[in-house]
Structure formats: structure tokens, C-alpha cells
FITOR-697680 format. One line per field, with one value per residue (C-alpha): y, x, z. Coordinates in Angstrom, 3 decimals, decimal comma. Layout:
N
v (Y_...)
u (X_...)
w (Z_...)
# end
This chain:
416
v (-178,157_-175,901_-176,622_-173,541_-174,574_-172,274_-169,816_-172,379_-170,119_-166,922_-169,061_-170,900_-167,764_-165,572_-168,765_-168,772_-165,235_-165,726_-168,658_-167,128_-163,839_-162,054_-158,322_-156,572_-153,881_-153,855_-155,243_-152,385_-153,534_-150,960_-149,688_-150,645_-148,145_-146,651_-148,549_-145,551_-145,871_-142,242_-138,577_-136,892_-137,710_-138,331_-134,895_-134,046_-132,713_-129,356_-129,166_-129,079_-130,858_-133,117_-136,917_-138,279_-141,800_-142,950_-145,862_-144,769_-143,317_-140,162_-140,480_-139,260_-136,691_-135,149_-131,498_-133,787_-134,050_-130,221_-131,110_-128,057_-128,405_-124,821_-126,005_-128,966_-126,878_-124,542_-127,778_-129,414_-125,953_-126,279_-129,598_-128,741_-125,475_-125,268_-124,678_-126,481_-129,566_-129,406_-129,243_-132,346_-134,524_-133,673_-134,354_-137,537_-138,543_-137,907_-139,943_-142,785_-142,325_-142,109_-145,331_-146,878_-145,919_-147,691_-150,858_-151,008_-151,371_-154,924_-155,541_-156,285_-152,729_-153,308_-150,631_-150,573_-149,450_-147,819_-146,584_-145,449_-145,281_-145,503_-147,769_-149,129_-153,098_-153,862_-156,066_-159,238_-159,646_-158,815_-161,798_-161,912_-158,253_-156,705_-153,432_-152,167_-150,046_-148,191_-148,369_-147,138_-149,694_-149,630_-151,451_-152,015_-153,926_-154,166_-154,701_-156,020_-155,107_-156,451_-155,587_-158,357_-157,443_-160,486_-157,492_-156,506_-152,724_-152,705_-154,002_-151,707_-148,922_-149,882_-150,147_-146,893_-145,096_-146,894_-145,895_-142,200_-142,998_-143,850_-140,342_-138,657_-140,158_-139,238_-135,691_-135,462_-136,527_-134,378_-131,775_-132,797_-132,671_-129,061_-127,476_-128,841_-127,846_-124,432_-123,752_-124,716_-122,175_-119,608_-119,726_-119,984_-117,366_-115,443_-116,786_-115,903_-112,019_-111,359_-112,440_-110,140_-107,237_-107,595_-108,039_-104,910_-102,648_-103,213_-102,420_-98,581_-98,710_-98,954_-96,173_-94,202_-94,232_-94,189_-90,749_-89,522_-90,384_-89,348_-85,682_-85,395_-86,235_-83,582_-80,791_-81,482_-80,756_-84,734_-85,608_-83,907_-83,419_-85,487_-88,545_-86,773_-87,307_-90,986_-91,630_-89,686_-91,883_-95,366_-95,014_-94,040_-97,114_-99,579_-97,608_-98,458_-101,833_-102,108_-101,112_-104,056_-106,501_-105,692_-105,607_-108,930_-110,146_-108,951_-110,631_-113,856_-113,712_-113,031_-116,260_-118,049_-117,243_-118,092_-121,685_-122,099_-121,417_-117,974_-114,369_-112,345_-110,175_-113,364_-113,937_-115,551_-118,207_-117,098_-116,101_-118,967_-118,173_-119,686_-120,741_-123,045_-125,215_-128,130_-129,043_-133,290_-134,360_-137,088_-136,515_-140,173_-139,945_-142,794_-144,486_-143,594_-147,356_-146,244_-143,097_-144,102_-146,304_-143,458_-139,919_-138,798_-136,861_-140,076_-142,211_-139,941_-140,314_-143,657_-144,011_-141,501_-144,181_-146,643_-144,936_-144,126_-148,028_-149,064_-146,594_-148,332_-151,323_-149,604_-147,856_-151,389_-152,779_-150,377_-151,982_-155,026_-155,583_-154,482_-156,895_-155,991_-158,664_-157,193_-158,763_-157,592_-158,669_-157,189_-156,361_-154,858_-153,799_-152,233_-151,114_-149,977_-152,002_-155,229_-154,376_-156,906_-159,933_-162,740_-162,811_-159,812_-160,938_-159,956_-160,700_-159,953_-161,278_-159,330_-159,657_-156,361_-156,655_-153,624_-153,848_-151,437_-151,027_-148,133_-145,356_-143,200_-143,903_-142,757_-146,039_-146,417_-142,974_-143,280_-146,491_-144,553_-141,782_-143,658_-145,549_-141,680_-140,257_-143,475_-143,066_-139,479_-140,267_-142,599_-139,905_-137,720_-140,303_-140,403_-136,782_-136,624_-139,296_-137,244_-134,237_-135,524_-136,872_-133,276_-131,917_-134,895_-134,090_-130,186_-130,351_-132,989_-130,210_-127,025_-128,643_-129,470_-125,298_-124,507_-126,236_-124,414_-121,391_-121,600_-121,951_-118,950_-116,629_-118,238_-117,331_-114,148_-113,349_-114,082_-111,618_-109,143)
u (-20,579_-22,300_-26,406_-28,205_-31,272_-34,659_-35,658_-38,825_-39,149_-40,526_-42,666_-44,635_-45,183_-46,289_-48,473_-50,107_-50,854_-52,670_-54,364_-55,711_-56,361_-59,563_-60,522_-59,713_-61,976_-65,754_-68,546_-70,966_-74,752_-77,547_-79,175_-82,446_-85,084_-86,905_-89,869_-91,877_-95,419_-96,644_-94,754_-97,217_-99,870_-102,922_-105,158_-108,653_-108,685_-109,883_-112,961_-112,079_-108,567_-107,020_-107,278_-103,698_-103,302_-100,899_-98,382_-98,401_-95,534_-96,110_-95,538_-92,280_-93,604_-95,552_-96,454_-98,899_-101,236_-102,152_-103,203_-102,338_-100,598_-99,001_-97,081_-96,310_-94,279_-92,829_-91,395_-90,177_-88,093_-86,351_-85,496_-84,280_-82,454_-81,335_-77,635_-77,745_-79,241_-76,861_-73,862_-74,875_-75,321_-71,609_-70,344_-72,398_-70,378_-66,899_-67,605_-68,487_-65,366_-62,939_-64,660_-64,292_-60,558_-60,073_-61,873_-59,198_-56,098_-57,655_-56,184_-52,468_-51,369_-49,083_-46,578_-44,339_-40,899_-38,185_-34,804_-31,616_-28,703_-25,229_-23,783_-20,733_-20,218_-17,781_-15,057_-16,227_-18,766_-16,708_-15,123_-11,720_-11,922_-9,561_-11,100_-14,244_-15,877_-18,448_-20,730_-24,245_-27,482_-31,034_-33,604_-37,437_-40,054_-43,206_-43,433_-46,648_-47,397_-49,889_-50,065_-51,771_-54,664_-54,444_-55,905_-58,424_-57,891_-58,004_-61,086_-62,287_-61,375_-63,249_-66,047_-65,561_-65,343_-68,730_-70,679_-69,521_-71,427_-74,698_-74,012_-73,932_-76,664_-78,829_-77,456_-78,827_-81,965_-82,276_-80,984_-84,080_-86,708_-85,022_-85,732_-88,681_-90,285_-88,462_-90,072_-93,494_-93,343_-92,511_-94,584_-97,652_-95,941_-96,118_-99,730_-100,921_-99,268_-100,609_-103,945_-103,161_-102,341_-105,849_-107,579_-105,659_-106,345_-109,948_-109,669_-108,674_-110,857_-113,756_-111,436_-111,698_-115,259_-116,428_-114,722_-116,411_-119,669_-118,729_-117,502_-120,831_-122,555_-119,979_-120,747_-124,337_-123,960_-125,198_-121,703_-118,794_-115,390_-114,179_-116,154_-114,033_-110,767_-111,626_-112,119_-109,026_-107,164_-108,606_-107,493_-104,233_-103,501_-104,619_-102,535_-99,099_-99,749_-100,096_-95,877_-94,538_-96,949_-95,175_-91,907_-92,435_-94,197_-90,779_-88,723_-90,505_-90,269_-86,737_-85,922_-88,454_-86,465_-83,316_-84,409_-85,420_-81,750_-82,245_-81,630_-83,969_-84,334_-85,222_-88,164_-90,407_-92,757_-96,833_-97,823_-99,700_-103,391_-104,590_-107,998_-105,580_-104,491_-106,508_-105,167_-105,054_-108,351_-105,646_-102,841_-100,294_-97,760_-95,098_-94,572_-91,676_-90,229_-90,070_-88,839_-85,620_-85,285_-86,796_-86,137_-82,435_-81,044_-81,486_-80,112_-77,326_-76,464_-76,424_-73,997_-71,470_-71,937_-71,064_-67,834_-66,430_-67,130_-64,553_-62,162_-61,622_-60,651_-58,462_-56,995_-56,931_-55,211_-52,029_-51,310_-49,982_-47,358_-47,804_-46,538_-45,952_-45,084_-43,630_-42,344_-40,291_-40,250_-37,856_-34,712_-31,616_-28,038_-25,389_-25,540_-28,687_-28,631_-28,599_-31,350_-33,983_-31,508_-32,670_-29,766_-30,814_-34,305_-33,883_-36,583_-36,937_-39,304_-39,267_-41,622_-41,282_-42,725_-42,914_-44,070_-44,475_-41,874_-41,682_-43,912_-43,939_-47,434_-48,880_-50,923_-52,583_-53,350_-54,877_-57,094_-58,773_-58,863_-61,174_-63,111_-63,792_-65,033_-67,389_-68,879_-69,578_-71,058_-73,551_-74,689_-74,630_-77,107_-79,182_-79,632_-80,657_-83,245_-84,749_-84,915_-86,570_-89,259_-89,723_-89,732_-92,928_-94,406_-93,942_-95,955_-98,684_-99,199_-99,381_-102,170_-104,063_-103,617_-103,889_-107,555_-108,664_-106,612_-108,845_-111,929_-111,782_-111,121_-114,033_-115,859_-114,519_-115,263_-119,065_-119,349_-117,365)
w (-226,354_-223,693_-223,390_-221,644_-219,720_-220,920_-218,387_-217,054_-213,999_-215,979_-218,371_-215,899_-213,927_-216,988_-217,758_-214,464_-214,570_-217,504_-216,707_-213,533_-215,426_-213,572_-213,772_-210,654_-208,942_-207,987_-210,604_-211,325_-209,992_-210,807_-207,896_-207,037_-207,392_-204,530_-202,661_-202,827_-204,088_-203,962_-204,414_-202,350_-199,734_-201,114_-201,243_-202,314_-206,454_-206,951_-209,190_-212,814_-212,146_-214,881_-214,109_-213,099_-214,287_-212,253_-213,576_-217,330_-218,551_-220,446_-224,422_-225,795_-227,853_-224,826_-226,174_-228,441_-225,674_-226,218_-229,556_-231,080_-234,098_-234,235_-231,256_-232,860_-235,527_-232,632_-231,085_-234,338_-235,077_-231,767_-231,682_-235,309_-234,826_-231,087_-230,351_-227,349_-228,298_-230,930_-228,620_-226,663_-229,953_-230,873_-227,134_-228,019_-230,924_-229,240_-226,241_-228,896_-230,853_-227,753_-226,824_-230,018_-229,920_-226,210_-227,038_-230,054_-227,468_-226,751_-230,479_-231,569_-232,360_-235,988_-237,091_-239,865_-239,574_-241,895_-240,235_-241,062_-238,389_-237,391_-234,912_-233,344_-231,698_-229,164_-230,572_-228,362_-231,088_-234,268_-235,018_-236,458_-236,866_-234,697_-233,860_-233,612_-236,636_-236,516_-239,179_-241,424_-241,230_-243,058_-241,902_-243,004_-241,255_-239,020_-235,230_-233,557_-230,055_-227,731_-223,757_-221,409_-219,880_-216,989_-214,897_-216,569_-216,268_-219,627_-219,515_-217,096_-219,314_-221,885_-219,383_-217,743_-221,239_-222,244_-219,402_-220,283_-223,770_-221,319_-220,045_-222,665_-224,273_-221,351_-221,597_-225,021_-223,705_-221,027_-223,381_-225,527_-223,008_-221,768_-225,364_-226,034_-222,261_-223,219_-226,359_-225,035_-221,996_-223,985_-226,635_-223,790_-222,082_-225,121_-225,678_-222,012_-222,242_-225,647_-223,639_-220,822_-222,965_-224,925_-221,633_-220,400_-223,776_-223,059_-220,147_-221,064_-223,631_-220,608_-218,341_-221,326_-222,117_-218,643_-218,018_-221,262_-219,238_-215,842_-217,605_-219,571_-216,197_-214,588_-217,520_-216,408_-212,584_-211,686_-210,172_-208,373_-209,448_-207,627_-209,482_-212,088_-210,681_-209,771_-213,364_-213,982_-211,895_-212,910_-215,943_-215,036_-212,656_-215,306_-218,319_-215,970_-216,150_-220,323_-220,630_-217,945_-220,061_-223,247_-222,192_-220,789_-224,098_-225,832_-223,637_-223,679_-227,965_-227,712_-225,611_-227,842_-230,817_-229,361_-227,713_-231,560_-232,475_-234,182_-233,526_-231,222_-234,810_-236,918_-237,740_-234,914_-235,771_-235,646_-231,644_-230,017_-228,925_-225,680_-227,379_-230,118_-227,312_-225,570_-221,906_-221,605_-219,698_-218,408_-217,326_-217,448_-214,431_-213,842_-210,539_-208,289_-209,143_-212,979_-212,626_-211,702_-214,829_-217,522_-216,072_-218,122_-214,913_-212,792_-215,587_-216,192_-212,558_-212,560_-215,979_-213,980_-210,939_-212,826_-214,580_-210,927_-209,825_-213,456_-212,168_-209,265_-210,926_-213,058_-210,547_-208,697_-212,023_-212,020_-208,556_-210,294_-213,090_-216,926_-219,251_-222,992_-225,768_-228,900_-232,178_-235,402_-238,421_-241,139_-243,195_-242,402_-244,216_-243,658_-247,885_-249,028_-252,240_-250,299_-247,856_-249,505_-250,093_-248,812_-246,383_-244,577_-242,667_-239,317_-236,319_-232,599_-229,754_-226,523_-223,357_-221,156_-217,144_-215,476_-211,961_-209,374_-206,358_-204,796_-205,984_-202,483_-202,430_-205,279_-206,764_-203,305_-202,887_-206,242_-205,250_-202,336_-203,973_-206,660_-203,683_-202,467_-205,792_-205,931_-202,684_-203,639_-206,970_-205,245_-203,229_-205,934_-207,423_-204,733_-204,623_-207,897_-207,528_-204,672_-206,632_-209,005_-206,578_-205,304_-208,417_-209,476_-206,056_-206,691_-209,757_-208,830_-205,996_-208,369_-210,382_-207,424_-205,878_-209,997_-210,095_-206,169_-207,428_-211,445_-209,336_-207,030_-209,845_-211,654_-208,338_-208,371_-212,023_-211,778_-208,923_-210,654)
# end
């Protein structure tokens, strides 16, 4: 009787794969935020500037600090109707679901199987029959699969696909804040122009009864015509300025309407007056060091940062072999009637190792490639955190020039 010897070679090597199983590729680390203290250099506050109280972070539902509660309504009908807004939600949800269906490859993956087909054996394994026949089988079953994941590219995957969630989440944010600072600016916009016009229409009103006066005084002989024509042409200058004020008013309802997800056509919600709003005595600004960690462009950055540092450990992972283990479980006949006797169970076990050769490059090139896109996403990251410092520092500076700028015209006003 002939023994055969078990393959002991290929089992202690899968084993020691498996006990030394790691996952491959860089470990993601959050970068640190800047050590900056300040956006700007400190300058002196105009008179009548807000108060900036620097370190608190400004309450989600921000707009409430104008305590105006027809804005309040203009917000809630953009967050509510906006397209965009909308969009980002539903990217939302996909990148959930297509992470939800990765993380399920770390599970056994069970099929069941039904076949019918025809086949012929070579006569070395017929027996006493003398020639080979070729004949009809049915089979029925399941088959389990499971691939290895001693890599951990799997893993990394899984990872990768999770900090896309992050980004989109932070996209729907930023998508949030977006509509929401839209909607506001319009509907002052729309509250500033209606003030303009107003301002402007009694303005001609004046033009119109001062060259009444100055053509009585003219009829009279107390001025010249030319006092005339002055009039004349006061009123002209100030009537081309009433058109470009409307047609700006028009323009700034129609993007109103559409940031609030309808039709310029629709019906618009009731036109903000300036005297409804109250401007925040103080004004709650975060610190440079918690910007990084609230702002949703920054954060957004810094989930795409961390998706290109898990592709390079997949990319890492498809240097090495891929192992597969499969298993079958099921009947099979050559007649159909006998398919579910109890003499027709059939099973298989199969491990499959596929490991990279000779690829002309390609896996390597692939590697450095995803080293190259994660250098440039950190810089992208850093870029965006530097933006958004200008755009803090741009903003702290406009209220300080707003507030010199408010009190010049007040000047100006009182002399007028």
C-alpha cells in the first residue's frame, strides 16, 4: 500500500503568513493644527465696531445672531428646498452604501449553485469501462468563498472608502453653510437695494420739486436760465441711477429664489427691511488652532488626505500574493431523478495563491504613483488651511475699514 506524505511545506507557510498577518502601507496621523495665535496683526477698532470674542466658536445656526425672525424663515426654506444641498445629501448616502458594501468583503461571501452540463473523462479514470463516454450531469449546491486579508489591503479599503464618507459629510456641510450664507446675502442685498431705490425715489421727488421752485423763481425774473438748466440736469443725473438699482434688485430676487430651490417666477418670500435686522454687538471668532478641527473645507481636506495615505497601502498590498479559500458543498448526477440520493453528496476544498511575477512594472509604478498623489493631497491640505486663514483675516479686516468706512459717511451725512 502506497502512503503519500501531506504537503507540510505549503501549510506551514500559509500558517506563517497568517500568523504574522500586519496591514501594509502608512498609518494615517491627523495633522497638527497650526501654531498660529492671531489671523491678523493686531489694529486699532473703528468706532462703532462689533466686539470680536476671540476663542468662541460661532453657534451653528449663525444667521440667529441677527435676530430677525423673517430671516429665520428665509434660511429654513433654503436649507429645505435647495437643489444643491440636496445633491450633496444623496452623494452622502452613496459614499455610505459603497462603504457598507466594501466592509462586507471582510465576510465569507456564500453562493448557491444549480448547473447542468455535459462532460467527457479520460479512460484512466473509468474503471473497467473500456472507452471513454461522454456524458449529462446535474448538480445543486452552495460554495463559500473567503479571500485572506494577511495584507491588510483589504483593510485599507475599507479605510480609504470610510474616509470618503468624512468627505462627503463635510461636503454637505460646507454645502450647508454655502446656502445658508447665500440666502442671507441676498435677501440683504435685496433689503439694502430696495433701501437704495427709496432713498433714490426721494431723491427725484426733491429734483422735481426744486425745479418747480427754481422755474417759478425763473417766471419771476429772480434767477437765470441757466439755474434752470442746472435743475434740469440734476434731476436727470439722479433719474439714470433709479433703472441700474432695479435691475440689480431683480437680479438679486431671482438668485434668491433659486438658492431657495424655486423658479425665478415662483413666488419669492416677503423682501427683508434693513430696520428688521439687528447686527450682533459680539461677534464669537474661533482661534486659528480650532479652525482646522471645525471649518468643513479644512476637514474635507484632511478626509481626502487621509483616503490617499489607505491607498498607499492598498496599493502596497497588491505587491504581495492573494490567496482565496473556497468550499462546495452539494449534489450531483448524472440522471436528474437521482440528484438528491444520498449517494450523490459531492464536496470540494480549494486554496488559490496568486502572486505577482512579472507585471513589466505596473504594481510599482502604481505604489509611487499613490506616494505622489499623497504628497499632493497634503499640500492640497495645506493650501486650504491657508485660505481659510486669509479668508478669517480678510473679513476681521473688512469690519474694521466697514466701522472707519460707517463713520466717515456718518461724518459726511451731518455736513450734508
Amino acid at each position: 500500500m502506497t502512503t503519500h506524505a501531506m504537503p507540510v511545506r505549503p501549510v506551514v507557510l500559509t500558517l506563517a503568513m497568517l500568523l504574522s498577518a500586519c496591514t501594509v502601507g502608512p498609518d494615517f496621523r491627523r495633522p497638527e493644527p497650526p501654531a498660529a495665535e492671531r489671523y491678523v496683526d493686531p489694529t486699532p477698532a473703528g468706532e462703532g465696531m462689533q466686539t470680536l470674542s476671540l476663542g468662541e466658536a460661532p453657534p451653528t445656526e449663525w444667521w440667529k445672531l441677527f435676530r430677525s425672525e423673517a430671516l429665520d424663515q428665509i434660511v429654513a426654506r433654503a436649507l429645505q428646498g435647495n437643489r444643491t444641498l440636496t445633491a450633496a445629501q444623496w452623494t452622502l448616502s452613496e459614499a455610505q452604501e459603497l462603504a457598507n458594501a466594501r466592509a462586507g468583503a471582510r465576510w465569507p461571501q456564500v453562493d448557491a449553485t444549480a448547473g447542468v452540463g455535459r462532460e467527457k473523462i479520460g479512460a484512466q479514470f473509468l474503471g473497467s469501462f473500456p472507452k471513454p463516454a461522454p456524458f449529462t450531469y446535474f448538480s445543486v449546491g452552495a460554495r463559500v468563498s473567503y479571500a485572506l486579508d494577511y495584507t491588510g489591503g483589504l483593510t485599507r479599503s475599507i479605510e480609504q472608502q470610510r474616509a470618503l464618507v468624512d468627505y462627503r459629510e463635510q461636503q454637505v456641510e460646507a454645502a450647508r453653510l454655502a446656502v445658508t450664507g447665500n440666502a442671507i446675502t441676498e435677501a440683504l442685498r435685496v433689503a439694502s437695494l430696495r433701501t437704495q431705490i427709496e432713498t433714490v425715489e426721494a431723491l427725484l421727488d426733491r429734483d422735481q420739486e426744486n425745479l418747480k421752485l427754481v422755474q417759478i423763481a425763473f417766471d419771476a425774473g429772480s434767477v437765470s436760465r441757466l439755474d434752470v438748466v442746472s435743475a434740469q440736469s440734476q434731476l436727470a443725473s439722479d433719474t439714470t441711477a433709479l433703472s441700474p438699482l432695479r435691475q440689480q434688485l431683480s437680479e438679486a430676487r431671482h438668485r434668491l429664489a433659486v438658492t431657495l430651490g424655486n423658479a425665478p417666477a415662483a413666488a419669492a418670500p416677503a423682501d427683508l427691511n434693513l430696520a428688521q435686522l439687528t447686527l450682533p454687538d459680539d461677534l464669537p471668532v474661533t482661534l486659528p488652532s480650532e479652525l482646522a478641527r471645525r471649518r468643513p473645507d479644512i476637514l474635507a481636506a484632511e478626509a481626502q488626505l487621509h483616503a490617499a495615505t489607505a491607498a498607499v497601502g492598498i496599493a502596497e498590498s497588491n505587491l504581495y500574493p492573494h490567496i482565496d479559500l473556497t468550499a462546495s458543498l452539494g449534489q450531483q448526477s448524472i440522471a436528474a431523478a437521482d440528484l438528491f440520493d444520498s449517494g450523490s453528496g459531492v464536496f470540494g476544498l480549494a486554496a488559490d495563491l496568486v502572486a505577482p511575477i512579472f507585471d513589466g512594472g505596473k504594481l510599482r509604478a502604481q505604489k509611487r504613483a499613490s506616494v505622489d498623489a499623497l504628497h499632493a493631497s497634503a499640500a492640497n491640505y495645506e493650501q486650504t488651511v491657508l485660505e481659510a486663514f486669509s479668508q478669517v483675516a480678510d473679513s476681521l479686516e473688512a469690519l474694521n475699514h466697514g466701522a472707519a468706512e460707517l463713520q466717515a459717511q456718518a461724518n459726511a451725512e451731518r455736513a450734508a
